[in-house]
Legacy VTK file of the C-alpha trace (Angstrom):
# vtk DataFile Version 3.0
C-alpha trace
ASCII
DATASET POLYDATA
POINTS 95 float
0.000 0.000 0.000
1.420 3.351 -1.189
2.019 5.975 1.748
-0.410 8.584 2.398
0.078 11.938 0.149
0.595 14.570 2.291
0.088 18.443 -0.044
1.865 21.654 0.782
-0.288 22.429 3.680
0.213 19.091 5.352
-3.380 17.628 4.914
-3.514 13.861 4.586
-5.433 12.550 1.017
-7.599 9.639 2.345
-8.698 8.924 -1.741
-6.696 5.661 -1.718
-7.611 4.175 1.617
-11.746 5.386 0.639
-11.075 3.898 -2.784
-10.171 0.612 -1.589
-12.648 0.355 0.777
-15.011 0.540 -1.648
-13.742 -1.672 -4.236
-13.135 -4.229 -1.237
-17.106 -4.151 -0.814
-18.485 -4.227 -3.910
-15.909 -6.878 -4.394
-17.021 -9.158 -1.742
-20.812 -8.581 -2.634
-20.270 -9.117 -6.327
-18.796 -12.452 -5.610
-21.043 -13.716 -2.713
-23.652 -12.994 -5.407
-22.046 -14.844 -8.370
-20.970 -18.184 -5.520
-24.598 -18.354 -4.617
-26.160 -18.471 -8.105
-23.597 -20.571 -9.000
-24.389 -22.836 -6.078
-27.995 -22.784 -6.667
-27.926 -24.100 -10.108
-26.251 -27.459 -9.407
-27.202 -29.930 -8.066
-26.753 -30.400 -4.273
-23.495 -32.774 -2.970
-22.274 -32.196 -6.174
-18.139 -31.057 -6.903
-19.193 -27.664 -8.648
-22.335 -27.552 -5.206
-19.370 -28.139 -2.540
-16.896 -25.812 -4.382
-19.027 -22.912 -4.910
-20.895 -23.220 -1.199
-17.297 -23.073 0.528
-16.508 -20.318 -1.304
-19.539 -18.493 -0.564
-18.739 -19.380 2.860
-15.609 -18.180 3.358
-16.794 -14.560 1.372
-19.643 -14.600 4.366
-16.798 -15.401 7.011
-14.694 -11.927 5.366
-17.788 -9.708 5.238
-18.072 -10.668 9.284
-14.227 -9.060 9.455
-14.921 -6.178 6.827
-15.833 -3.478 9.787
-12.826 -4.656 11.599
-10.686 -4.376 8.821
-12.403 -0.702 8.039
-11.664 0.350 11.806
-8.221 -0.705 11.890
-7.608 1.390 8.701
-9.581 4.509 10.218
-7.416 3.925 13.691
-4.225 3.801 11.270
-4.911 6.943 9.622
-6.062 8.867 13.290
-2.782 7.545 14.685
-0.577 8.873 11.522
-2.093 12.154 11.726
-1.460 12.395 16.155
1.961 10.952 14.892
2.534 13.759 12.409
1.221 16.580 14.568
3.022 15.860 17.782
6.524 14.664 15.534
7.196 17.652 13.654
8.483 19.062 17.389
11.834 20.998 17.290
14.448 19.660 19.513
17.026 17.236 20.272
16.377 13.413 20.085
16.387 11.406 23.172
16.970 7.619 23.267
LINES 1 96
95 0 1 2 3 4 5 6 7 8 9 10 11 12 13 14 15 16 17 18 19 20 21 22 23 24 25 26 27 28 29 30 31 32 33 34 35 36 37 38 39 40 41 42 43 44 45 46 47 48 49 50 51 52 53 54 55 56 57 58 59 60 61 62 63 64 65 66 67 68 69 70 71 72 73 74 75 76 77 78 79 80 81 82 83 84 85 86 87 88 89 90 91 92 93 94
């Protein structure tokens, strides 16, 4: 993942991180969609049944860990901006 642009008057462009939220979701929906109807036209105990319901599965079991994974991002970017703000201090470095 690319850093986070900062501009001349040190604001923070959150584009990338919305932007991949986004496609993230419409990912996971898009393909929960496609698993299912491709579950639902086979027949059931089937290889193409038991593929496509495990996979539909295991797109349900990421959607549970989407808002974590959205909240982790938001907590990154909070943190890099208290980071920024109380870093750009004048001063000699202590160790």
């Amino acid at each position: 993942m690319q850093k986070l642009m900062i501009d001349k008057k040190g604001a923070v462009d959150l584009t990338e991180l919305a932007i991949g939220i986004v496609v993230l979701g419409i990912t996971v929906s898009v393909g929960a969609t496609v698993l299912v109807n491709v579950r639902d036209t086979n027949t059931a105990n089937g290889v193409a049944y038991n593929l496509s319901n495990s996979a539909a599965v295991g797109l349900g079991e990421y959607g549970n860990w989407f808002k974590i994974l959205v909240i982790t991002g938001v907590a990154a970017v909070v943190l890099g901006l208290i980071f920024m703000a109380f870093g750009r201090r004048g001063g000699p470095a202590s160790y």
